[in-house]
N, C-alpha and C positions, 0 to 999 in steps of 0.2 A: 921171770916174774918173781918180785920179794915177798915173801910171805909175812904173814901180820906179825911173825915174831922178829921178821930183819925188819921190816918197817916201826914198831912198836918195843922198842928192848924193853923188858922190864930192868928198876932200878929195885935193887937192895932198900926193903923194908926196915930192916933194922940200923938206918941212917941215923948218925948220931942227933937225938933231939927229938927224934919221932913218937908219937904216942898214937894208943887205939879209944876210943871212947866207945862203947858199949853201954845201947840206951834201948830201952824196952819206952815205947808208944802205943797211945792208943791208934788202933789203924783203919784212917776213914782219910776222905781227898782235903789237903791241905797240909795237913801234919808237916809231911817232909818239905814244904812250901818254907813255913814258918822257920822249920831248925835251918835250913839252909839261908835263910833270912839273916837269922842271926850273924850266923858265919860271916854272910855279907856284907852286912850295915859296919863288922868290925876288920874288913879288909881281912881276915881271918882265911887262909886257903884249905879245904881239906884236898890232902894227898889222894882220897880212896872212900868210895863210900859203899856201903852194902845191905840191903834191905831185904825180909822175909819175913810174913805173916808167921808167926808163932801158936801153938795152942788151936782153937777155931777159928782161929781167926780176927777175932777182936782186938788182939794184940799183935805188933810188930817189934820185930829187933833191929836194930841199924847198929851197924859199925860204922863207926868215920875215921880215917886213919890221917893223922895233923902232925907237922912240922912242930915241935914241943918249942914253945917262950913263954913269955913271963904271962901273956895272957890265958894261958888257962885256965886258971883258979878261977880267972872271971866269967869265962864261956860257961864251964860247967857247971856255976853258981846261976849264971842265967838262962841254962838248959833247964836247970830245976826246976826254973820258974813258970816253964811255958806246962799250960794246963793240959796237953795231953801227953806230955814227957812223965813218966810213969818212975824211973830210975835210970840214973846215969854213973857209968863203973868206968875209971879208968884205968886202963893197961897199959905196960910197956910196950916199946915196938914189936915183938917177937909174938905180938896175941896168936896163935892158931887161925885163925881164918884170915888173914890177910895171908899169910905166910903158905898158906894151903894155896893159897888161889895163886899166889906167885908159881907157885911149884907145876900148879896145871897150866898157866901159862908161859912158862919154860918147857914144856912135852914132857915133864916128873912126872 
């Protein structure tokens, strides 16, 4: 029997091009509807996504980890725009919590 990690390899986060976006939302049912919309409607892939209620709860953090080209400036200009995207930070590929979760799904 193959186990989820021979069925599933993880690939190398720090792929040449790759970025983290780090977005603090307000958190109620639709939000991640919307951002993922976005992605969408612009043929845009995310590599990785990671979501948790922050603070009480009113507030969410999402990671999304994206193949880096020339569209980012415009994603993240129109992450801003959607009304319960609160801040959007972007990182290198090396952000800590993708890289974490690599490691735990490697048996690190």
């Amino acid at each position: 029997m193959q186990t989820l990690k021979e069925t599933y390899p993880c690939q190398p986060s720090a792929a040449a091009g790759q970025k983290v976006l780090e977005l603090t939302v307000n958190n109620h049912p639709g939000v991640m509807s919307h951002i993922c919309g976005l992605f969408s409607r612009r043929a845009f892939n995310m590599e990785g996504i990671l979501c948790m209620p922050i603070g009480d709860g009113k507030l969410s953090r999402i990671w999304i980890q994206i193949a880096g080209n020339s569209q980012i400036d415009q994603i993240v200009k129109q992450l801003e725009k959607l009304e319960d995207v609160r801040t959007v930070v972007l990182h290198p590929a090396e952000h800590e919590v993708f890289a974490k979760l690599e490691e735990y799904f490697q048996g690190g």
